[in-house]
Each structure stands twice: as C-alpha cells, then as structure tokens.
N, C-alpha and C positions, 0 to 999 in steps of 0.2 A: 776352500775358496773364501777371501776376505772380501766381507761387506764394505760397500762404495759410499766411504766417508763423506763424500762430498754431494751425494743427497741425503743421507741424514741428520749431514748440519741444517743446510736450507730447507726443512722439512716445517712445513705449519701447515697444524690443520686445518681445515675448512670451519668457516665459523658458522651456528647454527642457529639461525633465522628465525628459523620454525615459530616459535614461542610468538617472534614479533608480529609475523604476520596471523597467529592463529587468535592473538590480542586485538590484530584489527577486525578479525573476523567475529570475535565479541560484539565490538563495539559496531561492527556493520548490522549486528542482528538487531541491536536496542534502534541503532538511527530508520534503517529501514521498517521496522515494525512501529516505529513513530511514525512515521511517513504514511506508513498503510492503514493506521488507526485513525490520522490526523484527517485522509481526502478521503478514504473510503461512505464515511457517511456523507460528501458531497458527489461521488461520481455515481450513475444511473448502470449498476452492474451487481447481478447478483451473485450471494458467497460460492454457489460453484465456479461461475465466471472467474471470482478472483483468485481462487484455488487450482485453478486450470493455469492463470496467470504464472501464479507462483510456482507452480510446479515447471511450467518451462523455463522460467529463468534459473532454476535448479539446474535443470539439465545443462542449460547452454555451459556453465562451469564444466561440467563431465568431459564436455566435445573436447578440451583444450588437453592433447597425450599427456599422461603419468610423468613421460622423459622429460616436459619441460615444468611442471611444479618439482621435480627431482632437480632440474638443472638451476631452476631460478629462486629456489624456497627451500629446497633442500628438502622437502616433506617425503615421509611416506605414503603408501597408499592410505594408510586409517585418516593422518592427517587429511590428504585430498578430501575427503569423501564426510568428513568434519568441516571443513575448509566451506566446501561445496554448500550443505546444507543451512550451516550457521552463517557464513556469510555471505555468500553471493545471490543465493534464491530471494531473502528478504532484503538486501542491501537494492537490488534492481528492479524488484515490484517497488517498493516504495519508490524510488529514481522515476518509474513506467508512470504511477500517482503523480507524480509530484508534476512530472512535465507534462504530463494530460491536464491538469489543471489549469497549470499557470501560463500556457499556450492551447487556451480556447480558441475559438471563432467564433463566427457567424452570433451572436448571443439574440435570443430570441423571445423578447420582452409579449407576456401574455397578462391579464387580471380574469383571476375563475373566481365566479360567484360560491359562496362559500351556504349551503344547501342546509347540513346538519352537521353536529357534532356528534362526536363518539367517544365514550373512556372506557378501555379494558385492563383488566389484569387482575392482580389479585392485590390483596392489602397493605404488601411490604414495595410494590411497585406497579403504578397506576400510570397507563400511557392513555393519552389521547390526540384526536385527529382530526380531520374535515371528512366531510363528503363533499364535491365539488360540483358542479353542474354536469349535465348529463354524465354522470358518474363517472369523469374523466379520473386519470390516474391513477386508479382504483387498485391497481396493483402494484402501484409503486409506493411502497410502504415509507420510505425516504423523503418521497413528497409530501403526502397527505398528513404522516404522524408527524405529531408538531412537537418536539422535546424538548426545544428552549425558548419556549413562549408559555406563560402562565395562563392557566383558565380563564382569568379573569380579566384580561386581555382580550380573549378571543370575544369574549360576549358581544362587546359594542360593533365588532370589525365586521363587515359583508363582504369581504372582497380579499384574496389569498393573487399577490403579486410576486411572478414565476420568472425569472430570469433563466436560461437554461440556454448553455451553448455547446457547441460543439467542441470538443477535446481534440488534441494534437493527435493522439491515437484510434481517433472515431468513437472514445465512449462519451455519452452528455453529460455534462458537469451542472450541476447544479451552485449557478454563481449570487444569484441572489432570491430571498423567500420574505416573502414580507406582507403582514397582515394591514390593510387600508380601509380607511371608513365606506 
C-alpha cells in the first residue's frame, strides 16, 4: 500500500507554546509575590490565613481538565502541575491583595491614646511598638509595631491615628497609621 501524498505535503506540525506560557508563569510568580509582599503588611490577616488563601487559588488551576491545557497550551501533565503552582496560585493571591485594598469601604477613622512603648529583639534587629489604651489591638502585631517610624518620633506623639476599612473581600485593610501630638 502507497502512502497518501497529499497529506504529507500539507503536513505542519503543531507549534509548541509550552515554553511561552511557562515564561508567563515566571513572571506571574515575581508580579504576584510582589503583590503579596507589597499589601500583606497592610491587610488585618494572619500568615495561616494567607496560606489558606494561597493554597486555594492553587487548586482552582487544577479544576480546569488536563484535555483543555493539552488542547490550548499544548503542556503535559508536569507542565500543568508547574503551570499551576508557579503561576496561577501566586499570580491570584496577589490579584485577591490587591483588589481587597484598592476597593475598601466603609474606612473607619479612630485616635488611641498611645499608653507605653516597647522594643524587642535582639541586636542585629530591634522592632518596637505602642501599647494602646485599654490594651486594644494587642494582638494585632501589624497595628501596634510601628516599622517605618523612628524612635525618636514616637517620643513627643500621644496619640496613634488608625484609619482601617473594610476590604472588597471582607478582610480590613489598614489605610492609613499615623502618629499625632
């Protein structure tokens, strides 16, 4: 039996993708893990919280069948599963950050009297904080330690002004912190 000339003229391979999207998936890990560095020290959510986060937006990549990253990307399963973890998990926490922030509401202007100060740590990395009236926020480490205000600052201030509103996704954001005579 003679082979049928006339598809293996018109014969071209499938061209292979793979590479380009596995390059976006680079660059989705740097922008979202910027994203996730950049609000995390502003949103009212602790590191298991956001690790719970992250982990489901891992997953939600998985739900989408193998057939159609085979059919749109051409990838294999290792790809997918690369795919998955490098870009989509941190590409969409950071996205979940970013529009919880930048779509607050309700913002909820308070001044807490500022009680004592505190500095811990050790001698390569010294943090210090407030204690607030009736010991409010006391365990919100976000609020009380204060990392880009200088000691010597805080001396004259009496008064720690909290801006804190609500998040597009219901976590509170922390919009503005500001030390007042």
């Amino acid at each position: 039996m003679k082979p049928i000339k006339k598809n293996i003229d018109n014969y071209k391979p499938k061209k292979d993708r793979s590479l380009r999207f596995l390059t976006f998936a680079v660059f989705s890990l740097f922008i979202g893990f910027g994203f996730c560095i950049g609000f995390y020290p502003y949103t009212l959510i602790d590191l298991y919280g956001f690790s719970k986060i992250l982990a489901v937006f891992t997953v939600v990549g998985f739900l989408i069948p193998l057939k159609y990253y085979q059919k749109w990307f051409h990838f294999i399963k290792y790809e997918t599963i690369i795919f998955n973890f490098i870009g989509t998990g941190p590409l969409l926490t950071g996205l979940f950050f970013l529009l919880n922030f930048t779509f607050s509401s309700n913002p909820f202007v308070h001044q807490y009297k500022i009680e004592k100060m505190y500095f811990e740590g050790d001698e390569s990395y010294k943090s210090f904080g407030v204690i607030l009236e009736n010991n409010i926020f006391s365990g919100e480490r976000k609020i009380v330690e204060l990392t880009d205000i200088s000691p010597y600052e805080l001396m004259n201030k009496k008064y720690l002004k909290l801006t804190i509103s609500k998040g597009l996704f219901g976590y509170d954001v922390i919009k503005e912190r500001e030390l007042i005579q």
